[in-house]
C-alpha positions in Angstrom: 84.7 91.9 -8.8 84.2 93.1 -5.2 84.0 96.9 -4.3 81.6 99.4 -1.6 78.2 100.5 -3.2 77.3 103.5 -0.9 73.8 104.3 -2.8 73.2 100.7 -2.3 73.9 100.6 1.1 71.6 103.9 2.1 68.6 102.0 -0.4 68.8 99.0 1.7 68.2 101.0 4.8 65.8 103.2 3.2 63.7 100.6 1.9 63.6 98.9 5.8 61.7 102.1 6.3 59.4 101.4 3.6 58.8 98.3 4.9 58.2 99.4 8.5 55.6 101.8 6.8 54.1 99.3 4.5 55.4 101.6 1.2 56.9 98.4 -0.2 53.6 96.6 -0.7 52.0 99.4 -2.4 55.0 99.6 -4.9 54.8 95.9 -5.4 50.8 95.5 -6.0 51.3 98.0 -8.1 54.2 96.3 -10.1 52.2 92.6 -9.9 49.3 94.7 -11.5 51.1 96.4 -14.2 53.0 92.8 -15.5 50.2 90.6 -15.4 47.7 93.4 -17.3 50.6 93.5 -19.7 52.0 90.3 -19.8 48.8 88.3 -18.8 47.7 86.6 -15.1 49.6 83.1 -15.4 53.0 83.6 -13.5 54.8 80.7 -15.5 54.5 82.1 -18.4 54.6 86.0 -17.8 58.6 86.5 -16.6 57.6 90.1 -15.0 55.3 88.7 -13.4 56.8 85.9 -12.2 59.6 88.2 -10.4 57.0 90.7 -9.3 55.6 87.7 -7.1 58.5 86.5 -6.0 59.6 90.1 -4.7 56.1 90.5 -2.9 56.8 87.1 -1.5 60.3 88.2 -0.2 58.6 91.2 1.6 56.1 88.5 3.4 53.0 90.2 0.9 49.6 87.7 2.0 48.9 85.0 -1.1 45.2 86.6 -0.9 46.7 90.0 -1.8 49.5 88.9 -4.9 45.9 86.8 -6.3 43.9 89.7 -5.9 46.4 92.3 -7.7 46.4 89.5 -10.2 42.5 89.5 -10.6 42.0 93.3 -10.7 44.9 93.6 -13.5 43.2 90.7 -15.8 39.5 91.9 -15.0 38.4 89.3 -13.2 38.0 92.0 -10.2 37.0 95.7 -10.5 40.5 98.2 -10.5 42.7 100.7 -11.4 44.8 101.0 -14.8 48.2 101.8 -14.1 50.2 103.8 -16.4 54.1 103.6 -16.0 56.4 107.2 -16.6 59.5 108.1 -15.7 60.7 111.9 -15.2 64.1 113.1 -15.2 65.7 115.9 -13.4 68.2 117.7 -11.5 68.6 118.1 -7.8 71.4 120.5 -5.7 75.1 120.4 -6.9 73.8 119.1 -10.6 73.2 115.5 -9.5 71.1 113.5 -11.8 67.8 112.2 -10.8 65.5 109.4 -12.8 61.8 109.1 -11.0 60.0 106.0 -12.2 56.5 106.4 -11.3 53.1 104.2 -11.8 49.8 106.3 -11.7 46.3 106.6 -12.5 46.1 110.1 -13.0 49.2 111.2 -14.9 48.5 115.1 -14.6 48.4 114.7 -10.9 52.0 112.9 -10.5 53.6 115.5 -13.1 52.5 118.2 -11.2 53.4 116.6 -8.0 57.0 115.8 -8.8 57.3 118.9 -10.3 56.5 120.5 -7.2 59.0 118.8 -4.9 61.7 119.1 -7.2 61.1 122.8 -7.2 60.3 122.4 -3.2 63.9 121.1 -3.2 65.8 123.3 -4.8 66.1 120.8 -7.9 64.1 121.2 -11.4 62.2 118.8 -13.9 64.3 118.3 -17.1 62.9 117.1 -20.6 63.0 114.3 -21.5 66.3 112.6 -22.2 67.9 115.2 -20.4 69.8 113.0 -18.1 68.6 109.3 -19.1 71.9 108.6 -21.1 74.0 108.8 -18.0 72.3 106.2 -16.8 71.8 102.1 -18.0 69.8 99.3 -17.4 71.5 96.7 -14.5 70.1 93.7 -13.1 70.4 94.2 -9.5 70.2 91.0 -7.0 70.7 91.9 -3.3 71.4 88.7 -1.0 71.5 88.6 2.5 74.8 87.1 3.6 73.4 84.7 6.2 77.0 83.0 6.7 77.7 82.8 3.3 81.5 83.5 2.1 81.9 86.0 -0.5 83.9 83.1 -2.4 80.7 81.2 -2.5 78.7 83.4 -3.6 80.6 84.6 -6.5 81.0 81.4 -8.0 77.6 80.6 -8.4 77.0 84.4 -10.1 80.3 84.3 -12.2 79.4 80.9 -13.7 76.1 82.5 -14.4 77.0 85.4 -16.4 76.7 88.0 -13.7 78.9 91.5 -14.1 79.9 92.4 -10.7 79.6 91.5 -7.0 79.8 94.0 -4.3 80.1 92.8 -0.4 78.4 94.8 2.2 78.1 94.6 6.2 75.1 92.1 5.9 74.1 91.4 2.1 76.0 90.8 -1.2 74.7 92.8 -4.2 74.9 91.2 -7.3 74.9 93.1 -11.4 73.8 91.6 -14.2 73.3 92.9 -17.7 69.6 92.3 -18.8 70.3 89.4 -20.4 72.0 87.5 -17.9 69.6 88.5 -14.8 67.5 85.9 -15.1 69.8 83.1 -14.8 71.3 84.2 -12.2 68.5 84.6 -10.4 67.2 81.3 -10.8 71.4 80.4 -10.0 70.6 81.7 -6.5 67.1 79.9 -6.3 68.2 76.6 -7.1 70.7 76.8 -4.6 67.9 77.8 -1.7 69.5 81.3 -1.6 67.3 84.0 0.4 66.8 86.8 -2.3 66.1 89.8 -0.8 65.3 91.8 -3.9 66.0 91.4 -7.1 64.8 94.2 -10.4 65.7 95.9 -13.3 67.6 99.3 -12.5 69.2 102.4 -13.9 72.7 102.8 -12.6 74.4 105.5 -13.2 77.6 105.0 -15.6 79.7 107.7 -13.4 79.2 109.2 -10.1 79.7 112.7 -8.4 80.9 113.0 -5.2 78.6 114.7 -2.7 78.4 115.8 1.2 78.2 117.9 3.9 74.5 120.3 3.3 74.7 119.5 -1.0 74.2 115.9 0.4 71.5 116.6 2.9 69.7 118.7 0.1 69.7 115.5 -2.0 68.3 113.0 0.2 65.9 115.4 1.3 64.8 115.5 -2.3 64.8 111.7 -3.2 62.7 111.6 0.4 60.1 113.6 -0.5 59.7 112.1 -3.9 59.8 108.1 -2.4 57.2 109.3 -0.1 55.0 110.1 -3.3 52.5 107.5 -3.6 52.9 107.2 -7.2 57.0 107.1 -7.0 58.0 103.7 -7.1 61.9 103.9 -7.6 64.2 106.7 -7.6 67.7 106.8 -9.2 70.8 109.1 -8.7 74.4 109.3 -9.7 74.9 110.5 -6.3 77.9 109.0 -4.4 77.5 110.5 -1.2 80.6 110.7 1.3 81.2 108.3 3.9 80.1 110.1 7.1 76.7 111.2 5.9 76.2 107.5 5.0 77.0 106.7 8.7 74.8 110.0 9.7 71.7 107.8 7.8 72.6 104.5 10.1 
C-alpha cells in the first residue's frame, strides 16, 4: 500500500508557492462560494462546504473572510456567481491535461486557456477527449509530524481508504468517493493535521517524461495555475526523477 507519487510530490511544492503568493486563498473563497451557493450557507449540513472551510482553515484563511465568502454566495452580501468548467487537452509529448476552472466570465477563461495551451506548444481538445483516462480519487495529504507510516495506515485501512503513499515529510492518502469522508473524519478524530484534503482526477496510467518534453510541460501547467480562474490542474505526467529534484 506504500509507493513514490512524483506529481504529488512537485504539487506539494508547487502549492507552497501558491501559498507564499496568496493563490491558495483565492482558489479556496472561490470553492467556499461555489458549495454554499449550491449546497446552502450552514457548514453542518452542506458536506462541500463543510470541507471547503476546513481546507481554508488549514491554509490559516481569517474567520472574517470564510463568513464573508459564505454571505456573498447566499446573498446576504453583494458578489460574484461562479460558474465551474473543466477543459481538457494536450500538452508536448501527448501528455493529458484536465483544467478545472471557476469563472464569472466563461468566454474570457476559454479563450485564455486556449491561448496558453497554444502559447505552450499544447492544444484544447473537445470534450471527453482525454477525461476517461482519468478518475475521481479522494486525495488526503498529511504531514508526517513523527508519525510512523504503520500508524498511519491503520487508521486509513480500517477506514476504507485505497492506498497510502509515504513521502520525505507528508503521507498521501486515496480514497474512492465514497470512502473519503470517513477517512477524513478517521484522521480528525485522532487530532491529525490535514494539510489538504479534495476530490481529484488521477490519472489511471502514466507516461514517462523528461529532459526539455518535461520542462515544456510544467511550463504549460505553470502558466495555466497562474490563471486566475484555474483552480486545479491534472496530468498523467510522471516526470523523471532529476527534473523533480531540478523543481526542489
Amino acid at each position: 500500500m506504500s509507493g513514490h507519487s512524483k506529481w504529488s510530490t512537485i504539487k506539494r511544492k508547487k502549492g507552497a508557492a501558491d501559498a507564499k503568493r496568496g493563490k491558495l486563498f483565492t482558489k479556496a473563497i472561490k470553492e467556499i462560494t461555489i458549495a454554499a451557493r449550491e449546497g446552502g450557507g450552514d457548514p453542518s449540513a452542506n458536506p462541500r462546504l463543510r470541507l471547503a472551510v476546513d481546507n481554508a482553515k488549514a491554509i490559516n484563511m481569517p474567520a472574517d473572510n470564510i463568513e464573508r465568502a459564505i454571505k456573498k454566495a447566499t446573498g446576504e452580501l453583494e458578489g460574484v456567481t461562479y460558474h465551474e468548467l473543466t477543459y481538457e487537452g494536450y500538452a508536448t509529448g501527448g501528455i493529458a491535461l484536465l483544467v478545472e476552472v471557476a469563472t464569472d466570465n466563461k468566454n474570457r477563461t476559454v479563450a485564455e486557456v486556449r491561448h496558453l495551451f497554444s502559447k505552450h506548444n499544447g492544444s484544447m481538445g473537445e470534450s471527453g477527449s482525454v477525461a476517461w483516462m482519468f478518475e475521481k480519487k479522494g486525495i488526503i495529504s498529511l504531514p508526517k509530524q513523527g508519525k510512523s507510516e504503520d500508524e498511519v495506515f491503520e487508521i486509513v485501512l480500517n477506514a476504507g481508504a485505497e492506498d497510502l503513499q509515504s513521502e520525505e515529510e507528508f503521507f498521501e492518502i486515496q480514497t474512492d468517493i465514497e470512502s473519503f469522508e470517513p477517512v477524513r473524519r478517521a484522521l480528525l478524530n485522532k487530532n491529525l493535521n490535514i494539510e489538504n484534503a479534495s476530490l481529484q482526477w488521477i490519472a489511471k496510467n502514466t507516461l514517462n517524461i523528461k529532459g526539455e518534453d518535461a520542462e515544456q510541460v510544467m511550463k504549460l501547467i505553470d502558466a495555466l495555475e497562474d490563471c486566475d480562474d484555474v483552480q486545479n490542474v491534472y496530468t498523467n505526467a510522471d516526470f523523471d526523477e532529476e527534473f523533480i529534484k531540478q523543481q526542489a
